[in-house]
mmCIF file of the N, C-alpha and C atoms, coordinates in Angstrom:
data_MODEL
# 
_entry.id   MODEL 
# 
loop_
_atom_site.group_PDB 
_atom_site.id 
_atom_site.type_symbol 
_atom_site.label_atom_id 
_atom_site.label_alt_id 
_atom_site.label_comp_id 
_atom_site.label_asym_id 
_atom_site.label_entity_id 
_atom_site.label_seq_id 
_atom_site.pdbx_PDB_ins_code 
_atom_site.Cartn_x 
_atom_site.Cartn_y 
_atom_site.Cartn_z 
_atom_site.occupancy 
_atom_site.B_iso_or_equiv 
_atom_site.pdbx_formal_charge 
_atom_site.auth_seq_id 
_atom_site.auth_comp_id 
_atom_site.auth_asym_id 
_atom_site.auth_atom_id 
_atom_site.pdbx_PDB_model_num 
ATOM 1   N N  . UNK A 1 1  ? 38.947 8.499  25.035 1.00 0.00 ? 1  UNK A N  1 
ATOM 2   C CA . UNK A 1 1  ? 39.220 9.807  24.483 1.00 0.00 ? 1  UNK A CA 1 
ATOM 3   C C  . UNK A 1 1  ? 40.139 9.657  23.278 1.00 0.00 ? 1  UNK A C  1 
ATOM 4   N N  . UNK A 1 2  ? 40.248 10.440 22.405 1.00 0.00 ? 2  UNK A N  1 
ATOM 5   C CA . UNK A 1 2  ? 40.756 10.701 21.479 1.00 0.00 ? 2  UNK A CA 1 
ATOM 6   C C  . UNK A 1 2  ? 41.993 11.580 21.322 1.00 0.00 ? 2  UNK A C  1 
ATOM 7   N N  . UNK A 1 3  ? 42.721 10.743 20.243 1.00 0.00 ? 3  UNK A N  1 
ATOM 8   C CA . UNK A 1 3  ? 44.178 11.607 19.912 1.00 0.00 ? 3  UNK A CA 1 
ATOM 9   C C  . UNK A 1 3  ? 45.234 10.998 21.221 1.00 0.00 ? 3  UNK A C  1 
ATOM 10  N N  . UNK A 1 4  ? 45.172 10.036 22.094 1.00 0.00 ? 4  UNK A N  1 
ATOM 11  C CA . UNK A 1 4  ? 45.589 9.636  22.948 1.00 0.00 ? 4  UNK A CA 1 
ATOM 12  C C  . UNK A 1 4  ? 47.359 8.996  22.803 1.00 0.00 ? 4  UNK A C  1 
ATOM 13  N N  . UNK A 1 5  ? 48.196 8.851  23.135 1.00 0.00 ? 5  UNK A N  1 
ATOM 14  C CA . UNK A 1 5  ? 49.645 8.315  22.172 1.00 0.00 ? 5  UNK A CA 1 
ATOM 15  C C  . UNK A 1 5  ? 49.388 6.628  21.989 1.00 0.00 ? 5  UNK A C  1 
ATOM 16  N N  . UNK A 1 6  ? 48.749 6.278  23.031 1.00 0.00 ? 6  UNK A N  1 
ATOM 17  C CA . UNK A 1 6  ? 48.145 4.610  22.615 1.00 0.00 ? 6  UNK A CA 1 
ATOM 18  C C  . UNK A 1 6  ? 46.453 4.581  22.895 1.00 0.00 ? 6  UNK A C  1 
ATOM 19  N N  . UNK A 1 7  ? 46.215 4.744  21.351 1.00 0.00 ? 7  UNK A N  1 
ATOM 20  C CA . UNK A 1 7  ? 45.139 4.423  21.193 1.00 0.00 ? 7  UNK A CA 1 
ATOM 21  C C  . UNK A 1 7  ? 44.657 2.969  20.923 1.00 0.00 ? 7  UNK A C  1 
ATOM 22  N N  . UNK A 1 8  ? 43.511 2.753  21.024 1.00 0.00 ? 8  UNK A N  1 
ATOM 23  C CA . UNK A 1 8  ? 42.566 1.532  20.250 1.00 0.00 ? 8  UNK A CA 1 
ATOM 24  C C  . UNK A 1 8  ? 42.856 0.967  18.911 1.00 0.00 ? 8  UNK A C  1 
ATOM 25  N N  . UNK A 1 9  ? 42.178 0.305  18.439 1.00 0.00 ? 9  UNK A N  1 
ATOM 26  C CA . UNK A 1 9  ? 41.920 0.229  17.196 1.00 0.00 ? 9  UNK A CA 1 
ATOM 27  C C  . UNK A 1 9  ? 40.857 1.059  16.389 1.00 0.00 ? 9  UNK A C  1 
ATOM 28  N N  . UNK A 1 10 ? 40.423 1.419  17.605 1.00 0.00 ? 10 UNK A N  1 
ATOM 29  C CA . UNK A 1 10 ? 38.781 2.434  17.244 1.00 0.00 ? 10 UNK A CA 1 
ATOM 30  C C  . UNK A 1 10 ? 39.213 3.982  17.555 1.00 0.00 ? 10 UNK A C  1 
ATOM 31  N N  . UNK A 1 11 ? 40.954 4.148  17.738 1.00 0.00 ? 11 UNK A N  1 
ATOM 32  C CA . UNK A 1 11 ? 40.914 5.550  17.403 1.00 0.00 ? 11 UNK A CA 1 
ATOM 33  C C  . UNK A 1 11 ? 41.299 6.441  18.925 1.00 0.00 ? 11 UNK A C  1 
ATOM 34  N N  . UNK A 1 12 ? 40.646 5.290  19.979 1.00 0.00 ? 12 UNK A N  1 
ATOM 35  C CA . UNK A 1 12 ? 40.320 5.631  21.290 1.00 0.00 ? 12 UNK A CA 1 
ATOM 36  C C  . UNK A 1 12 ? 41.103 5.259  22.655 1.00 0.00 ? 12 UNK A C  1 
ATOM 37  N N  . UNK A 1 13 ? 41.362 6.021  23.539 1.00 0.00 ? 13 UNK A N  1 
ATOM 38  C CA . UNK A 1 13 ? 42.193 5.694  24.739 1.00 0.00 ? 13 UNK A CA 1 
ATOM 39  C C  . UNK A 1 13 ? 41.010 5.594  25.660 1.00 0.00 ? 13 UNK A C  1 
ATOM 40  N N  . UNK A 1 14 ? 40.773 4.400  26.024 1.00 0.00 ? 14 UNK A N  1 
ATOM 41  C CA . UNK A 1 14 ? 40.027 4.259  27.468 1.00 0.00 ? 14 UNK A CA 1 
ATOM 42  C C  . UNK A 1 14 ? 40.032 4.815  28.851 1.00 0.00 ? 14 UNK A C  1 
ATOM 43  N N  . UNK A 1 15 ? 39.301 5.880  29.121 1.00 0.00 ? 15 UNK A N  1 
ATOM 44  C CA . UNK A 1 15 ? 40.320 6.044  30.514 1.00 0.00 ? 15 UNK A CA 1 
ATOM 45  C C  . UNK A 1 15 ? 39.171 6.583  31.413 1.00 0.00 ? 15 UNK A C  1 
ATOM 46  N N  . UNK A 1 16 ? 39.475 6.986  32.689 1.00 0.00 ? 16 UNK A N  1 
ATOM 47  C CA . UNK A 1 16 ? 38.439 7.800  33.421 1.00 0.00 ? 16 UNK A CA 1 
ATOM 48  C C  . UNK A 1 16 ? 39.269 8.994  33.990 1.00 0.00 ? 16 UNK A C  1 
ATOM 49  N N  . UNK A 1 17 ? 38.373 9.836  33.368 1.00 0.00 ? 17 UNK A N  1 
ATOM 50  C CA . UNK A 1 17 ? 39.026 11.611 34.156 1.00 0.00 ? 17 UNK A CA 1 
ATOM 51  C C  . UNK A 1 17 ? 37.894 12.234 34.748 1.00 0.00 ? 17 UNK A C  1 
ATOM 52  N N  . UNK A 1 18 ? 38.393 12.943 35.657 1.00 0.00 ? 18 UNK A N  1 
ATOM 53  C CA . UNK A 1 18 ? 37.452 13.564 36.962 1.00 0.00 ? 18 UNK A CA 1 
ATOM 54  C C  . UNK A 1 18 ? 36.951 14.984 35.892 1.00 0.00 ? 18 UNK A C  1 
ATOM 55  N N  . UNK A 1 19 ? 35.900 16.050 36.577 1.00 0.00 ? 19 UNK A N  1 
ATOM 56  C CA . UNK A 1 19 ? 35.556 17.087 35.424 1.00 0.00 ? 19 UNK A CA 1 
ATOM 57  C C  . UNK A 1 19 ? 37.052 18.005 35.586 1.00 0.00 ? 19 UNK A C  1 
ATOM 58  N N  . UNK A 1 20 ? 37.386 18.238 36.105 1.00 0.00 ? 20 UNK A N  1 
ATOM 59  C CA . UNK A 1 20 ? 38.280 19.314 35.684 1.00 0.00 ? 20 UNK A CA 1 
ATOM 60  C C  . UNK A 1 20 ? 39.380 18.827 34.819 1.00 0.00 ? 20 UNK A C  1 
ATOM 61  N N  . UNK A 1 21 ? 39.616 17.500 34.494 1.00 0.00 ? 21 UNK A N  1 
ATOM 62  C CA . UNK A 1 21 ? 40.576 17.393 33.931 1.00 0.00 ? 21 UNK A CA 1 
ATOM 63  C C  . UNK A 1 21 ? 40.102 17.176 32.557 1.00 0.00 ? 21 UNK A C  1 
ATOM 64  N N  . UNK A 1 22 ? 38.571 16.571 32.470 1.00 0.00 ? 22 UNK A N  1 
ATOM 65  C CA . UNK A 1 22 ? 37.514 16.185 31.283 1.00 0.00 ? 22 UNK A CA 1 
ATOM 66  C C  . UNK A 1 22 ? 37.626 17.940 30.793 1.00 0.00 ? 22 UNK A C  1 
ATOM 67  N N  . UNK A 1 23 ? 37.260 18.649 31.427 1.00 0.00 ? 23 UNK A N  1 
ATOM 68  C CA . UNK A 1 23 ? 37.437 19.961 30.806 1.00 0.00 ? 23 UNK A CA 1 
ATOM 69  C C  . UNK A 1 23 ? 38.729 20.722 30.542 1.00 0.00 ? 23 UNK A C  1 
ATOM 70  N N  . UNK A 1 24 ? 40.011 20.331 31.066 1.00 0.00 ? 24 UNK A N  1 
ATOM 71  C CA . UNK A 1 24 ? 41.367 20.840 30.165 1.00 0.00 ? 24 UNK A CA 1 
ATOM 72  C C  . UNK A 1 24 ? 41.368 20.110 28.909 1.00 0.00 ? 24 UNK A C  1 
ATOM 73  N N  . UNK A 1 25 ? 41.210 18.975 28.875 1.00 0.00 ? 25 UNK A N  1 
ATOM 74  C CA . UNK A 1 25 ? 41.379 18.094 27.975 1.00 0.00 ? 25 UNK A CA 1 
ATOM 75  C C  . UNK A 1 25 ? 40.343 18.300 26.591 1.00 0.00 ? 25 UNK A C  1 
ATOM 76  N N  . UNK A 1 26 ? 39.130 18.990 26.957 1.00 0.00 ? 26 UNK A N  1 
ATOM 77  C CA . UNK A 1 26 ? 38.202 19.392 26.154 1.00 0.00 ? 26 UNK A CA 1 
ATOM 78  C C  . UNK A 1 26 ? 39.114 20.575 25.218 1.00 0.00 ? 26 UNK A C  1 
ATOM 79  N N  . UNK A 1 27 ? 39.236 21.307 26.285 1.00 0.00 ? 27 UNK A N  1 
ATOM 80  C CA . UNK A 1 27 ? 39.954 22.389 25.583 1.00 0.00 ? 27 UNK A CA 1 
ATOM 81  C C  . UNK A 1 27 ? 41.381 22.124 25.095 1.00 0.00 ? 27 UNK A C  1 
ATOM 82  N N  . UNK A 1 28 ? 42.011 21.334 25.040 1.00 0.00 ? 28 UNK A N  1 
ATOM 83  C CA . UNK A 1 28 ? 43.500 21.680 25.273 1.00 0.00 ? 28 UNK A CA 1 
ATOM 84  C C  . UNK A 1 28 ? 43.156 20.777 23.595 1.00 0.00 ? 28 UNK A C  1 
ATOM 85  N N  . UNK A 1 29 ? 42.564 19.283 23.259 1.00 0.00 ? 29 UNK A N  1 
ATOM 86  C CA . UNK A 1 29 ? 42.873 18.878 22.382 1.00 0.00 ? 29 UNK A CA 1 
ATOM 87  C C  . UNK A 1 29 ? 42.329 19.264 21.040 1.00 0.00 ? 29 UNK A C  1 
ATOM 88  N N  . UNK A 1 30 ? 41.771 20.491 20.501 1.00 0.00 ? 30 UNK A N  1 
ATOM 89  C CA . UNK A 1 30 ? 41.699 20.966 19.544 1.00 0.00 ? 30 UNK A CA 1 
ATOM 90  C C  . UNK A 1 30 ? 42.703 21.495 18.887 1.00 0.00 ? 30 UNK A C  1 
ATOM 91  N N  . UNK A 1 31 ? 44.159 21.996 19.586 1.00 0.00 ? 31 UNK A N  1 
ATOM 92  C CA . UNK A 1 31 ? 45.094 22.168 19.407 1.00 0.00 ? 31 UNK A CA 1 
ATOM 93  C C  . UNK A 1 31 ? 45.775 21.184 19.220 1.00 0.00 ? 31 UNK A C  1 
ATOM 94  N N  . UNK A 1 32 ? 46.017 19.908 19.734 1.00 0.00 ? 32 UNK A N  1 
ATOM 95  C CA . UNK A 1 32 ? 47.241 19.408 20.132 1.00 0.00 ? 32 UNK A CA 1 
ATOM 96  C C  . UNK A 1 32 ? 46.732 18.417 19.219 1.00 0.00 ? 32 UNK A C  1 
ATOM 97  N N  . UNK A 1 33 ? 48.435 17.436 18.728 1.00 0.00 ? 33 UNK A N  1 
ATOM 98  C CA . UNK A 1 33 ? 48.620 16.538 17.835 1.00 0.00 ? 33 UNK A CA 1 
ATOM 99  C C  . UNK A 1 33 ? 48.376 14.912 18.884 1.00 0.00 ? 33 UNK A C  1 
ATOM 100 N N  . UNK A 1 34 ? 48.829 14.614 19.809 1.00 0.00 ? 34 UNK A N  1 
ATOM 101 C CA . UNK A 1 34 ? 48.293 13.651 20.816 1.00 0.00 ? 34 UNK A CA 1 
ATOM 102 C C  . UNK A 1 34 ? 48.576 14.347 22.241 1.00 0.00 ? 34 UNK A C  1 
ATOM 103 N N  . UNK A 1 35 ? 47.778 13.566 22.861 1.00 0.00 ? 35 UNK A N  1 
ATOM 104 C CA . UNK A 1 35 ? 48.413 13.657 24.469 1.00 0.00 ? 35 UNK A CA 1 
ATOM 105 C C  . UNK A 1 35 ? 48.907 12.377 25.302 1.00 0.00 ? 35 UNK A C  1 
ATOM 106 N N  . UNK A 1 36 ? 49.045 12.164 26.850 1.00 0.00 ? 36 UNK A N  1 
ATOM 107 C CA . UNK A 1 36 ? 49.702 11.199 27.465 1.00 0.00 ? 36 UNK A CA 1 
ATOM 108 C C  . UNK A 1 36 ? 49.313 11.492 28.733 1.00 0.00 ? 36 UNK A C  1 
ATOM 109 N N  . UNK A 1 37 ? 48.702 10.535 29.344 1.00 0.00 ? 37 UNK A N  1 
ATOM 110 C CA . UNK A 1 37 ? 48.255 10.591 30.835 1.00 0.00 ? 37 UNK A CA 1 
ATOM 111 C C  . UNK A 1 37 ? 49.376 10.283 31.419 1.00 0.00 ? 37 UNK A C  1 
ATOM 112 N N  . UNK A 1 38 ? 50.148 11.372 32.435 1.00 0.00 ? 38 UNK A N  1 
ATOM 113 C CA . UNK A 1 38 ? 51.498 10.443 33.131 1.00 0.00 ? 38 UNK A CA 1 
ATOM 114 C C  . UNK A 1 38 ? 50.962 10.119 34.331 1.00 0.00 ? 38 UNK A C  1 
ATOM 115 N N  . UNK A 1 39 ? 51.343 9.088  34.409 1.00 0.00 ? 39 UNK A N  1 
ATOM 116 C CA . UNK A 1 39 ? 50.534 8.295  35.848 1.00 0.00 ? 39 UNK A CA 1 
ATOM 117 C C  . UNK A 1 39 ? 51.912 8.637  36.593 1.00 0.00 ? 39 UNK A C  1 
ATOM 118 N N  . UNK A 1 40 ? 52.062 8.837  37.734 1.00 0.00 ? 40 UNK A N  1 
ATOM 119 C CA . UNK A 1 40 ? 52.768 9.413  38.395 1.00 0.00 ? 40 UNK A CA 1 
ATOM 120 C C  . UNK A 1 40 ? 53.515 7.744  39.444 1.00 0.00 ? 40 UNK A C  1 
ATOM 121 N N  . UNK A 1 41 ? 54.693 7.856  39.398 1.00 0.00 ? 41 UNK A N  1 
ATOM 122 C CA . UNK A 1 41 ? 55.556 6.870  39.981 1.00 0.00 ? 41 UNK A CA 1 
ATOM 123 C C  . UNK A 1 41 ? 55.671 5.553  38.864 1.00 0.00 ? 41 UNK A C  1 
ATOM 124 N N  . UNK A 1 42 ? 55.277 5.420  37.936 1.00 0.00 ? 42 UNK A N  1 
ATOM 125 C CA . UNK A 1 42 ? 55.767 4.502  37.044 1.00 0.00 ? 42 UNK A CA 1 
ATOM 126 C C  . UNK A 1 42 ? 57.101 4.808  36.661 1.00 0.00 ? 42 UNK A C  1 
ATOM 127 N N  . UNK A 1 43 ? 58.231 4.005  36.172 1.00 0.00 ? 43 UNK A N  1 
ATOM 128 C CA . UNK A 1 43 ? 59.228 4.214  35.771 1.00 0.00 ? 43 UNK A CA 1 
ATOM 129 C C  . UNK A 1 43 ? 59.210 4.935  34.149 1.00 0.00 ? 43 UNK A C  1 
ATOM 130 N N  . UNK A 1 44 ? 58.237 4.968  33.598 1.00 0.00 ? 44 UNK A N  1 
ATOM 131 C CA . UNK A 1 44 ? 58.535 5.872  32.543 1.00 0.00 ? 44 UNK A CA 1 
ATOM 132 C C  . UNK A 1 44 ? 57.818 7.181  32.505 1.00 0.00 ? 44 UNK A C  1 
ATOM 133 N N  . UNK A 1 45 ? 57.118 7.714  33.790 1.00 0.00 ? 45 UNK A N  1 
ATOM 134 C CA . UNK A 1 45 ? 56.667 8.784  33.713 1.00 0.00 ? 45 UNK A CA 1 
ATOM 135 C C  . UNK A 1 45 ? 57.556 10.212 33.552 1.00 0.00 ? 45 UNK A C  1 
ATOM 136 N N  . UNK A 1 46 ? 57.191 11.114 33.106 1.00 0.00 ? 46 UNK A N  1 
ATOM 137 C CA . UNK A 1 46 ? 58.078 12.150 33.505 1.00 0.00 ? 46 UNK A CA 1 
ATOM 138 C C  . UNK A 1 46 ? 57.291 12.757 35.152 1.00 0.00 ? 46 UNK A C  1 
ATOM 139 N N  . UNK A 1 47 ? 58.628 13.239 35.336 1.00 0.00 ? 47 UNK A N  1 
ATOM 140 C CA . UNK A 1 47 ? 58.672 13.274 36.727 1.00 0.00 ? 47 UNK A CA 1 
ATOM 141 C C  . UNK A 1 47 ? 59.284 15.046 36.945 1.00 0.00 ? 47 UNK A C  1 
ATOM 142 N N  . UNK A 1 48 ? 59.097 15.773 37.748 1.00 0.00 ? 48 UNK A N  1 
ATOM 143 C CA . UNK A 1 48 ? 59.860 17.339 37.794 1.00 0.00 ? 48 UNK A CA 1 
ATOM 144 C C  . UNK A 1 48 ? 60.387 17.303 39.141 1.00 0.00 ? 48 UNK A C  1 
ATOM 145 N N  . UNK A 1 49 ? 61.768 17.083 38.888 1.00 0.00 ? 49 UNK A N  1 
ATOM 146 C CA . UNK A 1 49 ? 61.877 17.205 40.720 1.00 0.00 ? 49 UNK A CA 1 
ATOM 147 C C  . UNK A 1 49 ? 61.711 18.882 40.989 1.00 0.00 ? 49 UNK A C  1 
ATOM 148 N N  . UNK A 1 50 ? 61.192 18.677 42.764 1.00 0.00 ? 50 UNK A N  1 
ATOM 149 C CA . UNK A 1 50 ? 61.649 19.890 43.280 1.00 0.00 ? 50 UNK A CA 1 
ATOM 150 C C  . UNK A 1 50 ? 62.557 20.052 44.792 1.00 0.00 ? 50 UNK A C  1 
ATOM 151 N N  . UNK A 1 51 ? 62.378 21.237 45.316 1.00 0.00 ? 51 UNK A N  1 
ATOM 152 C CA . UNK A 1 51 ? 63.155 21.553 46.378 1.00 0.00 ? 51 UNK A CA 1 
ATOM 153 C C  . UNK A 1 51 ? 61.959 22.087 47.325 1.00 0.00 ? 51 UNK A C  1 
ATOM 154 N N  . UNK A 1 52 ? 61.929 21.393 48.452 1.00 0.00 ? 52 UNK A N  1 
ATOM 155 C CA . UNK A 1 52 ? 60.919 22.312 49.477 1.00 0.00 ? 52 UNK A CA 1 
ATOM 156 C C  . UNK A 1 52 ? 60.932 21.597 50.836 1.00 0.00 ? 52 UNK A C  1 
ATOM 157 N N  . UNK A 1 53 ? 61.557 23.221 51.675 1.00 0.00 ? 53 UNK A N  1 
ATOM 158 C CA . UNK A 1 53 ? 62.208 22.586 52.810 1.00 0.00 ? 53 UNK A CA 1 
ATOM 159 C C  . UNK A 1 53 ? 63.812 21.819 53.321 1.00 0.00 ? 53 UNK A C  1 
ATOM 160 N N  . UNK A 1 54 ? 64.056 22.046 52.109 1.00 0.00 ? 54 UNK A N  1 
ATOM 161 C CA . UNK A 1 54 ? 65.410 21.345 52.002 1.00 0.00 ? 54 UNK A CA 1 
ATOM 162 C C  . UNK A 1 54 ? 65.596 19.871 51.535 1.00 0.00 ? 54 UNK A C  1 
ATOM 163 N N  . UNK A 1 55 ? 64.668 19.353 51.593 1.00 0.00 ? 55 UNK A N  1 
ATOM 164 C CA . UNK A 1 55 ? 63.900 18.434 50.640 1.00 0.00 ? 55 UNK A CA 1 
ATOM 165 C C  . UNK A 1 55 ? 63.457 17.876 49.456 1.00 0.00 ? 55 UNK A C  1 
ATOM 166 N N  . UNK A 1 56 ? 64.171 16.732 48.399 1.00 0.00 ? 56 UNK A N  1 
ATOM 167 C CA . UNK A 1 56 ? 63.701 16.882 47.324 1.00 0.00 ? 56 UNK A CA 1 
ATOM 168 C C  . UNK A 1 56 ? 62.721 16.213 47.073 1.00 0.00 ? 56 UNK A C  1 
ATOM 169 N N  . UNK A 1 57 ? 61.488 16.811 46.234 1.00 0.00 ? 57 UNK A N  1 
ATOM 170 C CA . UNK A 1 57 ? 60.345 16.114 46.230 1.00 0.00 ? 57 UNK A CA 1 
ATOM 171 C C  . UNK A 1 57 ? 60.201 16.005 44.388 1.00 0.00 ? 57 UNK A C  1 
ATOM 172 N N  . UNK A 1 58 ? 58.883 15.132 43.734 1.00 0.00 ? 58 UNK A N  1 
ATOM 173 C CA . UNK A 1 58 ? 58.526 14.866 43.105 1.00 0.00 ? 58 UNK A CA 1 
ATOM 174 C C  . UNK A 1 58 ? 57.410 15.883 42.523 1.00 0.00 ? 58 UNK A C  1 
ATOM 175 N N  . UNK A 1 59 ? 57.129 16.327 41.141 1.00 0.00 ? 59 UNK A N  1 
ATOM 176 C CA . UNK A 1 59 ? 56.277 16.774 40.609 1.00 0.00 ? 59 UNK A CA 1 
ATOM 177 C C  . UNK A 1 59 ? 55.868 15.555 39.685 1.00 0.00 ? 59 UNK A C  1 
ATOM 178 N N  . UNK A 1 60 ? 54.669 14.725 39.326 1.00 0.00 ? 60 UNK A N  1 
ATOM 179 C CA . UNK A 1 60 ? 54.383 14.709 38.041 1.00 0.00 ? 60 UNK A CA 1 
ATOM 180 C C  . UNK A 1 60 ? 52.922 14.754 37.664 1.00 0.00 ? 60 UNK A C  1 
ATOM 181 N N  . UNK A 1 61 ? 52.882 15.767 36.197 1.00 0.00 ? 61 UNK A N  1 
ATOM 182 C CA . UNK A 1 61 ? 52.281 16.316 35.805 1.00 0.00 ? 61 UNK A CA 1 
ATOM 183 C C  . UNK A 1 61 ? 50.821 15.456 35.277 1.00 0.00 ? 61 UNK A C  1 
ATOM 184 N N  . UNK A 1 62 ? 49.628 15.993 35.148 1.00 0.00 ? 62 UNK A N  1 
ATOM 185 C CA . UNK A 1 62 ? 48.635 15.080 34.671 1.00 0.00 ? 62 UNK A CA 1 
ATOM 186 C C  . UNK A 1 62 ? 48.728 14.428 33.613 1.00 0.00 ? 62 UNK A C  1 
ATOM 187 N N  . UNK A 1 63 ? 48.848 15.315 32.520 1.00 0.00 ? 63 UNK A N  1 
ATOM 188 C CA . UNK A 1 63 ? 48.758 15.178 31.269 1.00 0.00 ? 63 UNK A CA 1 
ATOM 189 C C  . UNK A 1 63 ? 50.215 15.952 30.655 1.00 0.00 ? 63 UNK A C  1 
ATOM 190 N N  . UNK A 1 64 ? 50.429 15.112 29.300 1.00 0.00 ? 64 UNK A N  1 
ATOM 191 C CA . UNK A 1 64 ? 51.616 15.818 28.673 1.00 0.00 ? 64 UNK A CA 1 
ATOM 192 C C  . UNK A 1 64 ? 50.649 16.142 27.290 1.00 0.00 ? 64 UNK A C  1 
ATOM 193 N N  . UNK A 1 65 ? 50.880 16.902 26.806 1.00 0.00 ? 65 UNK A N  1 
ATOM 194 C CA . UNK A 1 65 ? 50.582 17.420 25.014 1.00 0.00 ? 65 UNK A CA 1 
ATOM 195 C C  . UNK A 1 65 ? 51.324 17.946 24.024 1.00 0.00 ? 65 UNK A C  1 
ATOM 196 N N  . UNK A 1 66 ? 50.896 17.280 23.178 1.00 0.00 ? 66 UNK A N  1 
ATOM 197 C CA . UNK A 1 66 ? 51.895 18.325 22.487 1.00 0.00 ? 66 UNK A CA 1 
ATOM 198 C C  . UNK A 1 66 ? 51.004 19.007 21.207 1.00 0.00 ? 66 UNK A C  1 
ATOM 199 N N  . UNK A 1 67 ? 51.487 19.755 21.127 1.00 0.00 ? 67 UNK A N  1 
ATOM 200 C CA . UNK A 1 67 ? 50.518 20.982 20.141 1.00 0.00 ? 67 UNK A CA 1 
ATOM 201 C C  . UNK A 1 67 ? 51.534 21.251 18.885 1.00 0.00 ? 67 UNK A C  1 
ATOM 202 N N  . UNK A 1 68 ? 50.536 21.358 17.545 1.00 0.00 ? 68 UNK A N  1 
ATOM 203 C CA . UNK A 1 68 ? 51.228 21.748 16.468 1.00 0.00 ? 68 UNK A CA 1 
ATOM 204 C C  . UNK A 1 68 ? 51.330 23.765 16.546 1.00 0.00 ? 68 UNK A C  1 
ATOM 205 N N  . UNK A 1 69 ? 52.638 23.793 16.116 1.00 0.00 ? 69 UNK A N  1 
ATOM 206 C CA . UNK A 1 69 ? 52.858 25.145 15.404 1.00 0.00 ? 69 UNK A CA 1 
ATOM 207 C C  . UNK A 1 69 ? 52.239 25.881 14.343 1.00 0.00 ? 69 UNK A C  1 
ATOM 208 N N  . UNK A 1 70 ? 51.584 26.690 14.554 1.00 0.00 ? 70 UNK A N  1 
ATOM 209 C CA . UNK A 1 70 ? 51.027 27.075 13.103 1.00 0.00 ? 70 UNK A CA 1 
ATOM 210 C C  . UNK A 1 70 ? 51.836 28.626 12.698 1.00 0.00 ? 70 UNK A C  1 
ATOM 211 N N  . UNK A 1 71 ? 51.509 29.086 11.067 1.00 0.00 ? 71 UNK A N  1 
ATOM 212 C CA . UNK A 1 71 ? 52.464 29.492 10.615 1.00 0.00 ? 71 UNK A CA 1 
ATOM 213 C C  . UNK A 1 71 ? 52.427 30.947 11.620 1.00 0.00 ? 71 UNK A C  1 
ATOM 214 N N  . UNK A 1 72 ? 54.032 31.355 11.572 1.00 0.00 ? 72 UNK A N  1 
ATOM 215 C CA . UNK A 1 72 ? 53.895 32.476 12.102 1.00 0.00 ? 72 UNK A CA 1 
ATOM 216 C C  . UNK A 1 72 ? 52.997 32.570 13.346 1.00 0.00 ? 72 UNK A C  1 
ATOM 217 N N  . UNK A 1 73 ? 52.703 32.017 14.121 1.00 0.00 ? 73 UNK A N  1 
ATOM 218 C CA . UNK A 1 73 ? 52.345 32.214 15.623 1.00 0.00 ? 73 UNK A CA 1 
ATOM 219 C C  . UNK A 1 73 ? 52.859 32.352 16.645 1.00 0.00 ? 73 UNK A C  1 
ATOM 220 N N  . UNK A 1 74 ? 54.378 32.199 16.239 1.00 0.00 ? 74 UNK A N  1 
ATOM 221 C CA . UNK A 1 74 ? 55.459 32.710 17.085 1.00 0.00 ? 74 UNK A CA 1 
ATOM 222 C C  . UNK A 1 74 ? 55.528 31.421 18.662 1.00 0.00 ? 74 UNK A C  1 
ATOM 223 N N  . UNK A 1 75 ? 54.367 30.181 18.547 1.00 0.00 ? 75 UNK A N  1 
ATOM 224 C CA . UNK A 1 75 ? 54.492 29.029 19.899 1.00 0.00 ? 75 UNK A CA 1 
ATOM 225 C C  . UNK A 1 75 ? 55.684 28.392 19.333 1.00 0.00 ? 75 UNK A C  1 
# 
């Protein structure tokens, strides 16, 4: 896929995504400047802790993106 933060030499991030994520990603990168698969429990992933049960647990997210501002759109 494309626009990936480590790409190829050909432009391209190798990867395998299931459909629902093949389809955020469809949509999400017409907007966005790259994205980042966070693989979840690596030491450089981002990670969201939470609270549940009294319990702190782990969030991490599929994908990170980041999207350009355009003028006056108020994102």
């Amino acid at each position: 896929m494309e626009k990936h933060l480590y790409i190829d030499e050909k432009g391209l991030f190798l990867t395998t995504v299931n459909k629902w994520e093949a389809k955020v990603l469809r949509e999400e990168l017409d907007n966005s400047v790259l994205w980042l698969r966070n693989y979840d429990r690596k030491s450089w992933s981002l990670t969201i802790p939470y609270k549940q049960g009294g319990e702190y647990k782990a969030l991490y997210p599929d994908f990170l993106l980041t999207h350009t501002r355009g003028k006056g759109d108020g994102r």
